[in-house]
py3Dmol code that shows the C-alpha trace and the ligand (Angstrom):
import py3Dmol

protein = """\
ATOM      1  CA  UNK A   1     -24.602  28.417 -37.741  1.00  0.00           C
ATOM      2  CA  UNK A   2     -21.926  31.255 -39.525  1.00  0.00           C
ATOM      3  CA  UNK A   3     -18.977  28.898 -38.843  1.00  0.00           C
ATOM      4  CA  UNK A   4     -18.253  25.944 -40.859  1.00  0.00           C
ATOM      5  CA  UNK A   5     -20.014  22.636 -39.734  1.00  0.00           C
ATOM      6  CA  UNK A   6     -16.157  21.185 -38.356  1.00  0.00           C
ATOM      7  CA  UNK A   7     -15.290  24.024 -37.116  1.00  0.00           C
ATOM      8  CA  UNK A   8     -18.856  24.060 -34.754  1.00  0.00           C
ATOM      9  CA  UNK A   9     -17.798  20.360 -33.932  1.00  0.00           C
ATOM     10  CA  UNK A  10     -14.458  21.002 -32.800  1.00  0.00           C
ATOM     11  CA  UNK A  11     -15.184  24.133 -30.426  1.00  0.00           C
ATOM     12  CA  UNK A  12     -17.755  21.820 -29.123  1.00  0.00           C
ATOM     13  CA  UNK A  13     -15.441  19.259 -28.121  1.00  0.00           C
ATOM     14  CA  UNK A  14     -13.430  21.723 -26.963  1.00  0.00           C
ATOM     15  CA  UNK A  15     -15.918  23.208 -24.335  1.00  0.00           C
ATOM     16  CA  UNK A  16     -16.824  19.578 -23.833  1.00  0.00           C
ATOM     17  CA  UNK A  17     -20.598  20.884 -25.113  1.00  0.00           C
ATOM     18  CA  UNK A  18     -22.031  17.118 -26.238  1.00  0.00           C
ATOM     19  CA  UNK A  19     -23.735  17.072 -29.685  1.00  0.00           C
ATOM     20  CA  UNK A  20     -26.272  14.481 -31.084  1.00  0.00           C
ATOM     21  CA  UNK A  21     -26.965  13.817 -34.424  1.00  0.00           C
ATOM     22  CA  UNK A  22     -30.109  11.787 -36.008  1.00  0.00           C
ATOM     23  CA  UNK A  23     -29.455   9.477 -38.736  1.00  0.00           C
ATOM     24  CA  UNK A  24     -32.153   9.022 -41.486  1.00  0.00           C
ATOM     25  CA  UNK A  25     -31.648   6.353 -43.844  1.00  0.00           C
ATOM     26  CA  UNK A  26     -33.476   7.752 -46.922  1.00  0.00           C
ATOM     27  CA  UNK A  27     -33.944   4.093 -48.000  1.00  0.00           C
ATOM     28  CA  UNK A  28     -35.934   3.703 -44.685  1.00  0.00           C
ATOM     29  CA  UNK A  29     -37.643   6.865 -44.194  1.00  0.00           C
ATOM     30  CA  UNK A  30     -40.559   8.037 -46.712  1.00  0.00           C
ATOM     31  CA  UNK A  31     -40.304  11.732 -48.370  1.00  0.00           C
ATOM     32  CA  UNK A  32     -43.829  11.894 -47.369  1.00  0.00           C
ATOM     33  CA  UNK A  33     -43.001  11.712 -43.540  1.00  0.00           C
ATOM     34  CA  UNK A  34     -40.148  14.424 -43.792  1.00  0.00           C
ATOM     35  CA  UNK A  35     -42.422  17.329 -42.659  1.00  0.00           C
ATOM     36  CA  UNK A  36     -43.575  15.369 -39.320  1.00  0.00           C
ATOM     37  CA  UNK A  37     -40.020  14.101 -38.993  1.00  0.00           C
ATOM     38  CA  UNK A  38     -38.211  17.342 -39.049  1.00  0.00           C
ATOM     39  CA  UNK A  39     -40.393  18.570 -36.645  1.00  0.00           C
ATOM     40  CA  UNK A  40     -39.676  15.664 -34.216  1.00  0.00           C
ATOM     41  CA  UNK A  41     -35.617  16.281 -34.548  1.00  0.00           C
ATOM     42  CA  UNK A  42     -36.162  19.839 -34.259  1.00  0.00           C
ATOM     43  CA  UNK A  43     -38.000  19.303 -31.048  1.00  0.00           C
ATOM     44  CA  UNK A  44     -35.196  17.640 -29.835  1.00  0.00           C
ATOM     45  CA  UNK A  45     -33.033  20.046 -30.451  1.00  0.00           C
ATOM     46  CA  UNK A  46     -30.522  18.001 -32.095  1.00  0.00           C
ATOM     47  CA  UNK A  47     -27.238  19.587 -33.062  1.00  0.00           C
ATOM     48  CA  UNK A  48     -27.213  17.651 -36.985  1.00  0.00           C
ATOM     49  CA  UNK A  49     -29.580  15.714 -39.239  1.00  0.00           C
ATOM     50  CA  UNK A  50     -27.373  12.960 -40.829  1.00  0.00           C
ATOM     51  CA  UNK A  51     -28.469  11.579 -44.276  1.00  0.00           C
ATOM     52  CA  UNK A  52     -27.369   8.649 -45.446  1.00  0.00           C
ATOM     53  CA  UNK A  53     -27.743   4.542 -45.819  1.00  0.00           C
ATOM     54  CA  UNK A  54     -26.074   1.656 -46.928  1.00  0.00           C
ATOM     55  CA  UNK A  55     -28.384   0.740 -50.007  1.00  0.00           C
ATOM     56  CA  UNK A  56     -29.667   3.840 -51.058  1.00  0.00           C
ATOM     57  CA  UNK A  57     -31.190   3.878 -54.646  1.00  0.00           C
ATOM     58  CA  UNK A  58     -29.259   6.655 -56.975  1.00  0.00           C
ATOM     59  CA  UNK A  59     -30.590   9.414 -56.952  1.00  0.00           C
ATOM     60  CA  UNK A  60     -33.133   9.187 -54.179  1.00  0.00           C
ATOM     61  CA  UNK A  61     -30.671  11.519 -51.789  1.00  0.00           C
ATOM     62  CA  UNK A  62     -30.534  14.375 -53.483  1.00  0.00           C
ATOM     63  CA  UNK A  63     -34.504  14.555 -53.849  1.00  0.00           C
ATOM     64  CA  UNK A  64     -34.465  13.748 -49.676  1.00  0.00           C
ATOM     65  CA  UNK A  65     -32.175  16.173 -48.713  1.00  0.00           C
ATOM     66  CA  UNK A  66     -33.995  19.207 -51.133  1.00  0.00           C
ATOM     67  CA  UNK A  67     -37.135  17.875 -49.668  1.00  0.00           C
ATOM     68  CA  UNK A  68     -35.944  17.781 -45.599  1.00  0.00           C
ATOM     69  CA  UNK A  69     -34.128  21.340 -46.470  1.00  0.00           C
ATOM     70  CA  UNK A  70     -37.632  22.719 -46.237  1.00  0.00           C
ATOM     71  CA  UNK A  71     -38.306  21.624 -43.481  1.00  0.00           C
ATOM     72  CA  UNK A  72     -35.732  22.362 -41.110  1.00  0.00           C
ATOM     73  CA  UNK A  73     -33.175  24.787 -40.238  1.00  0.00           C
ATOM     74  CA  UNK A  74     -30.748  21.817 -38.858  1.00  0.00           C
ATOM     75  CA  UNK A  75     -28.004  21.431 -40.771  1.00  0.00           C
ATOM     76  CA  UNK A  76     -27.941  18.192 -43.235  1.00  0.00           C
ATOM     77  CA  UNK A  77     -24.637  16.153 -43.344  1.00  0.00           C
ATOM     78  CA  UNK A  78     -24.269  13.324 -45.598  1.00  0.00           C
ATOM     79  CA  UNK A  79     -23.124  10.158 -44.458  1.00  0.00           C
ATOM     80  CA  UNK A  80     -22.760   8.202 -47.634  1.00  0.00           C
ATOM     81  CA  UNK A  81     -23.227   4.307 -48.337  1.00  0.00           C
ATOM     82  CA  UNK A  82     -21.413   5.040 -51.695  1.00  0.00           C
ATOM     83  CA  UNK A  83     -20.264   8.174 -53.946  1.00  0.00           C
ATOM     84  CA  UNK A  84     -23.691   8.048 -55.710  1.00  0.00           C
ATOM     85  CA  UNK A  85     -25.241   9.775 -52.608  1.00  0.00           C
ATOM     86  CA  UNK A  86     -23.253  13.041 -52.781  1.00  0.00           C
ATOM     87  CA  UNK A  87     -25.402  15.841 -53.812  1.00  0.00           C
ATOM     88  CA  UNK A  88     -24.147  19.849 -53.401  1.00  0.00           C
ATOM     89  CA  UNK A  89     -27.998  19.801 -51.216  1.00  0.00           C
ATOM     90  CA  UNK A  90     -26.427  19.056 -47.838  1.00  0.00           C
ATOM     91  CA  UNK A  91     -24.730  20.999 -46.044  1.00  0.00           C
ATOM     92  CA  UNK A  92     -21.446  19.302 -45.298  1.00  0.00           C
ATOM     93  CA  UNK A  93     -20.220  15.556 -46.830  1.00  0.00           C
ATOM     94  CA  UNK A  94     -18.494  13.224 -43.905  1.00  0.00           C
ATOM     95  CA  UNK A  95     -15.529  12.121 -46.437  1.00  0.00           C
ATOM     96  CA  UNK A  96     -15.268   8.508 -45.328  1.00  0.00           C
ATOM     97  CA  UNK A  97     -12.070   6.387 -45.380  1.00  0.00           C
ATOM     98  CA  UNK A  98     -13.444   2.881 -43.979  1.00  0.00           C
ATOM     99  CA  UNK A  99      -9.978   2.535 -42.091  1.00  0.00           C
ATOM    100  CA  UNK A 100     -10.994  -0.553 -40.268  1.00  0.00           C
ATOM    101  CA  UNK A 101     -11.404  -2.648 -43.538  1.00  0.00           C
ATOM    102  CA  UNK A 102      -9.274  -4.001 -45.710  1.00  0.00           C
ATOM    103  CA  UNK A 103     -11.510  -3.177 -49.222  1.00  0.00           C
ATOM    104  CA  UNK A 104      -9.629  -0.947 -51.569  1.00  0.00           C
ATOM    105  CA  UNK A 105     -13.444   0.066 -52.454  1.00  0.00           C
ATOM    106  CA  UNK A 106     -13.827   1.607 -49.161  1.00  0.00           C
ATOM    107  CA  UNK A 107     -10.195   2.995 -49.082  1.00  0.00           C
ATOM    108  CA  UNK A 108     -10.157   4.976 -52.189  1.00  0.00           C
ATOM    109  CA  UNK A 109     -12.245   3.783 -54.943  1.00  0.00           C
ATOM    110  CA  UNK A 110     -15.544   5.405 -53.712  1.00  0.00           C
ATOM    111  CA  UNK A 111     -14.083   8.526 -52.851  1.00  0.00           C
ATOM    112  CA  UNK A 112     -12.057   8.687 -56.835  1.00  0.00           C
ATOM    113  CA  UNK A 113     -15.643   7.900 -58.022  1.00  0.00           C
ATOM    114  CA  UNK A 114     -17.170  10.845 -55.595  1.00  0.00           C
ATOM    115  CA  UNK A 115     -15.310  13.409 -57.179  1.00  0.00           C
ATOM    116  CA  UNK A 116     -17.278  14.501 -60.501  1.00  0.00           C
ATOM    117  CA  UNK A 117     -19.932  15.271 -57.799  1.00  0.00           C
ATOM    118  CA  UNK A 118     -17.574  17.234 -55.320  1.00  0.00           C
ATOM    119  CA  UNK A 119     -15.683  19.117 -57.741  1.00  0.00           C
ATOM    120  CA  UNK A 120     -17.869  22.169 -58.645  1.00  0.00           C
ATOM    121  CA  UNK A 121     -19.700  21.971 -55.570  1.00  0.00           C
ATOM    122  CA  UNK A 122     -19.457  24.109 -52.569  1.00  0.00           C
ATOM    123  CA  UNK A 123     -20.406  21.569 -50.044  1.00  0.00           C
ATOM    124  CA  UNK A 124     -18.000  21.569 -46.968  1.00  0.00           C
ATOM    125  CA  UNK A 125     -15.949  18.145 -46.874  1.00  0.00           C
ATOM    126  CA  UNK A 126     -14.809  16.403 -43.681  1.00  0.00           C
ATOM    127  CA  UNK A 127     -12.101  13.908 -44.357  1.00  0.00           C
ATOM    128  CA  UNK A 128     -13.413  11.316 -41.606  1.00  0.00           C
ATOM    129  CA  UNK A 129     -11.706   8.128 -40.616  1.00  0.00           C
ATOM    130  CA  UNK A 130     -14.554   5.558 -40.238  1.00  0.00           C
ATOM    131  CA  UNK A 131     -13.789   2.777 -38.061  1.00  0.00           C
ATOM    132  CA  UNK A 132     -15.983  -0.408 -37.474  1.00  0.00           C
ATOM    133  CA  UNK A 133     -16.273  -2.096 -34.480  1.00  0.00           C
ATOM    134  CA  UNK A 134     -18.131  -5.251 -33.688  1.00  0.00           C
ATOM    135  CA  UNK A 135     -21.845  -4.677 -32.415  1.00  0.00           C
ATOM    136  CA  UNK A 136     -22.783  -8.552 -32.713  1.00  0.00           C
ATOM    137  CA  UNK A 137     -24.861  -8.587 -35.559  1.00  0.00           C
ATOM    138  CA  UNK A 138     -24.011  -8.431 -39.413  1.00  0.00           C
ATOM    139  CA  UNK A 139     -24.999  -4.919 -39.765  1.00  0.00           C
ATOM    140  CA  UNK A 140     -25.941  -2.948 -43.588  1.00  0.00           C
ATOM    141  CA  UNK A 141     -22.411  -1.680 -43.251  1.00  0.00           C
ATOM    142  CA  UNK A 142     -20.329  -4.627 -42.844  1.00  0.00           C
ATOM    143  CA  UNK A 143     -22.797  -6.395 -45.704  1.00  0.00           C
ATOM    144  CA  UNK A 144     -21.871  -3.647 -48.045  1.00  0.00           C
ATOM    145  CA  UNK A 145     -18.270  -3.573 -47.170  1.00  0.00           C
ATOM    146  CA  UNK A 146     -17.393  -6.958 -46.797  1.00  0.00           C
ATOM    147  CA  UNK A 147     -15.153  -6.091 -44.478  1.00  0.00           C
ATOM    148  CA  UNK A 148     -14.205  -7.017 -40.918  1.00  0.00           C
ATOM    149  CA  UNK A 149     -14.631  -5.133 -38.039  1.00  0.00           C
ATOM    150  CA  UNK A 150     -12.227  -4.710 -35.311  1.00  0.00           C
ATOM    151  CA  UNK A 151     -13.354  -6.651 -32.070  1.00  0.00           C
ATOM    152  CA  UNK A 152     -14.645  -4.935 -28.943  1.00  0.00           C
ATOM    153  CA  UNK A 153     -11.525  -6.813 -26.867  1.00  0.00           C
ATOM    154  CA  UNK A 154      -9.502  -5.085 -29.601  1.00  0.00           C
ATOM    155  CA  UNK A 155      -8.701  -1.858 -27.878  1.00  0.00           C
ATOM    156  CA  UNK A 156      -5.149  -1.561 -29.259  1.00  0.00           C
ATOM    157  CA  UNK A 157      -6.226  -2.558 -33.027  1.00  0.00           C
ATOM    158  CA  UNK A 158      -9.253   0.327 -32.324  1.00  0.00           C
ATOM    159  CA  UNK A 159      -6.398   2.745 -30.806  1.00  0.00           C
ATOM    160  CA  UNK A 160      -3.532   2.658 -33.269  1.00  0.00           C
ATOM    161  CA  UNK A 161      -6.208   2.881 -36.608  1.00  0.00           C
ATOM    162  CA  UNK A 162      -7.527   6.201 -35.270  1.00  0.00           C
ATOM    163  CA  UNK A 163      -4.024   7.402 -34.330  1.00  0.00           C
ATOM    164  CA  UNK A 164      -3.269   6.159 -37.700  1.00  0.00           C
ATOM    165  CA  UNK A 165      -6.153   8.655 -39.381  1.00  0.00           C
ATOM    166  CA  UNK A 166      -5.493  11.155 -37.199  1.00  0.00           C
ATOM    167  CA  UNK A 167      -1.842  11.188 -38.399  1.00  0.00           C
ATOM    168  CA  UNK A 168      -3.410  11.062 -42.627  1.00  0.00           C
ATOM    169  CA  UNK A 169      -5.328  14.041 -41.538  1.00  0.00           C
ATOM    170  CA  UNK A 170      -8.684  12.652 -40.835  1.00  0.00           C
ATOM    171  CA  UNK A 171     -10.425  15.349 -39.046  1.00  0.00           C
ATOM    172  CA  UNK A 172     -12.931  13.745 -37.528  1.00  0.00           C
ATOM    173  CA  UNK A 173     -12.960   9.758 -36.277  1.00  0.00           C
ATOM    174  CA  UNK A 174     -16.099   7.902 -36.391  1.00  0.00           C
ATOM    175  CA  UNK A 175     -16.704   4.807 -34.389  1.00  0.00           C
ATOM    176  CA  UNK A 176     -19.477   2.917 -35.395  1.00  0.00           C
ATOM    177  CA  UNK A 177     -20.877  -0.837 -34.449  1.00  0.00           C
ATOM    178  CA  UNK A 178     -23.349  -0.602 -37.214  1.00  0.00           C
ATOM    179  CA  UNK A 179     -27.015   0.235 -37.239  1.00  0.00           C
ATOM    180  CA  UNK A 180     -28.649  -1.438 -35.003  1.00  0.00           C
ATOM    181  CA  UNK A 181     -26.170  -3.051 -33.504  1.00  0.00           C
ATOM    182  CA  UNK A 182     -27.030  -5.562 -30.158  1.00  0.00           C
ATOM    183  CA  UNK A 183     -23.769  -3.914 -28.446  1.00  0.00           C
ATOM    184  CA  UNK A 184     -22.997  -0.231 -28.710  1.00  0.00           C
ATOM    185  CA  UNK A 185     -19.055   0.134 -29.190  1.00  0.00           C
ATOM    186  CA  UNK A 186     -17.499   0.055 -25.496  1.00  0.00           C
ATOM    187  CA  UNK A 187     -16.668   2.308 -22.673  1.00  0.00           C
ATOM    188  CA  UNK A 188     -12.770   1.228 -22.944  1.00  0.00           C
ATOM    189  CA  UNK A 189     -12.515   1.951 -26.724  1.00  0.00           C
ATOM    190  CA  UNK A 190     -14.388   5.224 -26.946  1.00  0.00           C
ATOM    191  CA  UNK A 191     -12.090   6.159 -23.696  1.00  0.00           C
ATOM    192  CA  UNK A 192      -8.737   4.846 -25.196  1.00  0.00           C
ATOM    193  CA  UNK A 193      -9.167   6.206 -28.268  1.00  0.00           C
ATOM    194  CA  UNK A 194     -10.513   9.753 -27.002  1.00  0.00           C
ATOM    195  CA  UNK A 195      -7.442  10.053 -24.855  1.00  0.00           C
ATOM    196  CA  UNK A 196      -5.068   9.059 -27.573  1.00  0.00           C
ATOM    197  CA  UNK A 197      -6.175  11.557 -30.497  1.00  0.00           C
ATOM    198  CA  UNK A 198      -6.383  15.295 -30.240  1.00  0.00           C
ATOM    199  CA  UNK A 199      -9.725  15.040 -32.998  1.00  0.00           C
ATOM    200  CA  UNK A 200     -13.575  15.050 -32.266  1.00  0.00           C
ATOM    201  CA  UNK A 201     -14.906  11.618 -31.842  1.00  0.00           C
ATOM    202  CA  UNK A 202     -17.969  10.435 -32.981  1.00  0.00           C
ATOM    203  CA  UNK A 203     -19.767   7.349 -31.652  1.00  0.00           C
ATOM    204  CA  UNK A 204     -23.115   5.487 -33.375  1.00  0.00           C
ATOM    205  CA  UNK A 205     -24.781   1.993 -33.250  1.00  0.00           C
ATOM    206  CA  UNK A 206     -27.191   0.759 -31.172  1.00  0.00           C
ATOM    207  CA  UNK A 207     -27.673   3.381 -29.059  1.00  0.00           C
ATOM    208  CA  UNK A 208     -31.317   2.899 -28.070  1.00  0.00           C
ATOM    209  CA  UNK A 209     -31.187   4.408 -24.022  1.00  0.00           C
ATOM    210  CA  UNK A 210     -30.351   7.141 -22.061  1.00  0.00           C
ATOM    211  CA  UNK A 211     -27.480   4.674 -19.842  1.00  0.00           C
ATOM    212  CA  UNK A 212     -25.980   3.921 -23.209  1.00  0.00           C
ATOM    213  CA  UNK A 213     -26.010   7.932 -24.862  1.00  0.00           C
ATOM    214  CA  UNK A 214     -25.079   9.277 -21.218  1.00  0.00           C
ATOM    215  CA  UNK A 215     -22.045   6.439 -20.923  1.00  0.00           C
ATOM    216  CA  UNK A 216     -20.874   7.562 -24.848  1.00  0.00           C
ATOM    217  CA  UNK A 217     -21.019  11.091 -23.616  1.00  0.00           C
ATOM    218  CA  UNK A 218     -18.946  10.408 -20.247  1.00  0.00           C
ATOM    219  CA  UNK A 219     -16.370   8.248 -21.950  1.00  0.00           C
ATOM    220  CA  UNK A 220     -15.672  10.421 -24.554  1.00  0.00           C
ATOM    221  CA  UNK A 221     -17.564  10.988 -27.608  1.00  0.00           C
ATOM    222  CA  UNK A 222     -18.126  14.056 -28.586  1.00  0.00           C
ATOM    223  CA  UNK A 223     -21.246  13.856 -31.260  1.00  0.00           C
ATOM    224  CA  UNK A 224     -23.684  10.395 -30.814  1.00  0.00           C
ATOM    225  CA  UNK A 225     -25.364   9.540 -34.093  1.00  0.00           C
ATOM    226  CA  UNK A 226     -28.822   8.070 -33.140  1.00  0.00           C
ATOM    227  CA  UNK A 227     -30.611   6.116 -36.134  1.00  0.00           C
ATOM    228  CA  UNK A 228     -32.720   3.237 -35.341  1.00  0.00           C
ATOM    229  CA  UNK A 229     -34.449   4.381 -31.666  1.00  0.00           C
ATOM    230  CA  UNK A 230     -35.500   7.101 -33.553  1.00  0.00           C
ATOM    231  CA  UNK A 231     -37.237   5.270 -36.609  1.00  0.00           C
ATOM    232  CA  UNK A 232     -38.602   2.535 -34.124  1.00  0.00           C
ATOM    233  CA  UNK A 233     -40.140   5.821 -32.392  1.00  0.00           C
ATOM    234  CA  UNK A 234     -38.645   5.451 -29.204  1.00  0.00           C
ATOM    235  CA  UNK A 235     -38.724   8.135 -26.583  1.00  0.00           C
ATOM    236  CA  UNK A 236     -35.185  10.099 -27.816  1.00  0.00           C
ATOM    237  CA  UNK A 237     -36.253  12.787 -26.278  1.00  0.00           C
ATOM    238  CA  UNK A 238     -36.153  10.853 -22.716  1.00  0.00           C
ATOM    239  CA  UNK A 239     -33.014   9.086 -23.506  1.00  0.00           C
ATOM    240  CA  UNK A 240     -31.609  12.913 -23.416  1.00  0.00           C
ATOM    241  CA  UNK A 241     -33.076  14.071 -20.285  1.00  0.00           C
TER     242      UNK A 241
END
"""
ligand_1 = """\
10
1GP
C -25.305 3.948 -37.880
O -24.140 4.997 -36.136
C -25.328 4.978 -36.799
O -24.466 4.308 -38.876
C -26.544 4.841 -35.933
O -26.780 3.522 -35.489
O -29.124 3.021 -36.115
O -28.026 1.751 -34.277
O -28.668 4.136 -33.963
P -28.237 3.089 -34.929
"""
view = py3Dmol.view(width=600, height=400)
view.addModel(protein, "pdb")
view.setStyle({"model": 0}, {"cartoon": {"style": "trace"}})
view.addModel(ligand_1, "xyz")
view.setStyle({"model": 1}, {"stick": {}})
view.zoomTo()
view.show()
């Protein structure tokens, strides 16, 4: 991949070319595993290996990351739980903004704090607007947030916050219903909001068949993020074919 790791997402989108990316929670996955793991995402052919977690000892990424670098040609972009997972290792940093919540933390605090990592590195950052929708259960996310996530009935609310980061630059929105969630976000928001921003969209959280990745696709999202089918070693593979 010569271009930058945006610039590969947007011509995507563009070309309406869907992308999937596999999330490994380094707090969930053991260094150990990596080799056998990489193998698995490569033979899906998956577009990006995202790294990141919501409780994620210090220090532990950066040792991950190194470690899956060896493994795999796939590019690694970190999706952080908090600054202390940055490490110049990955390839690109998703630059979050929690814009559904209400916590300065999540605002601007973390990223302030993230700096002294980014400054001197070389790692390509994506200022993403990360917006949390209700998947039914009290996911890692909003537990770490303490924050409230927009409702599924809330197409409006879900609309006008990623016009809103669209509009402070945001290059990328996320919308996420939390690992694991019971219900993936809905076909109305990712189709409202896909029609009403001229950004890639991501979608993730609790994805776990091909219906629900094929529906995400068809309605709109641009790049799926796939965590927890994968670690509960369900057929990902299928859910693509
Ligand atoms: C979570 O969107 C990702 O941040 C993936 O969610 O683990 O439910 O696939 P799942």
């Amino acid at each position: 991949m010569n271009k930058s790791i945006l610039e590969y997402i947007q011509k995507a989108s563009k070309e309406d070319k869907k992308l999937l990316a596999i999330l490994l929670d380094p707090d969930k996955t053991s260094i150990n595993d990596l080799p056998v793991i990489a193998k698995k995402i490569e033979d899906l052919k998956a577009n990006f290996i995202f790294v990141g977690g919501s409780f994620v000892k210090n220090g532990v990424t950066s040792i991950f990351v190194k470690t899956l670098k060896r493994y795999t040609k796939i590019p690694l972009v970190l999706f952080p739980g908090d600054y202390s997972q940055v490490t110049n290792n990955a390839d690109a940093l998703l630059f979050l903004s929690l814009l559904s919540g209400r916590n300065p933390e999540y605002l601007i605090e973390q990223q302030i704090k993230s700096v002294p990592y980014l400054k001197n590195s070389t790692i390509e950052i994506i200022p993403t607007g990360y917006i949390l929708i209700d998947g039914g259960t009290q996911s890692s996310v909003l537990k770490r947030s303490k924050t409230i996530p927009i409702s599924q009935q809330n197409i409006d609310l879900a609309v006008a916050t990623a016009i809103a980061g669209m509009y402070k630059g945001k290059q990328l929105i996320y919308l996420e219903a939390g690992s694991g969630a019971k219900k993936e976000v809905n076909s109305k928001i990712i189709s409202s909001v896909k029609q009403n921003i001229s950004i890639p969209l991501i979608v993730g959280g609790g994805i776990r068949t091909k219906e629900q990745l094929n529906k995400a696709y068809k309605n709109g999202a641009d790049l799926v993020v796939i965590g927890t089918a994968f670690e509960e070693k369900q057929d990902v593979l299928k859910m693509m074919q």
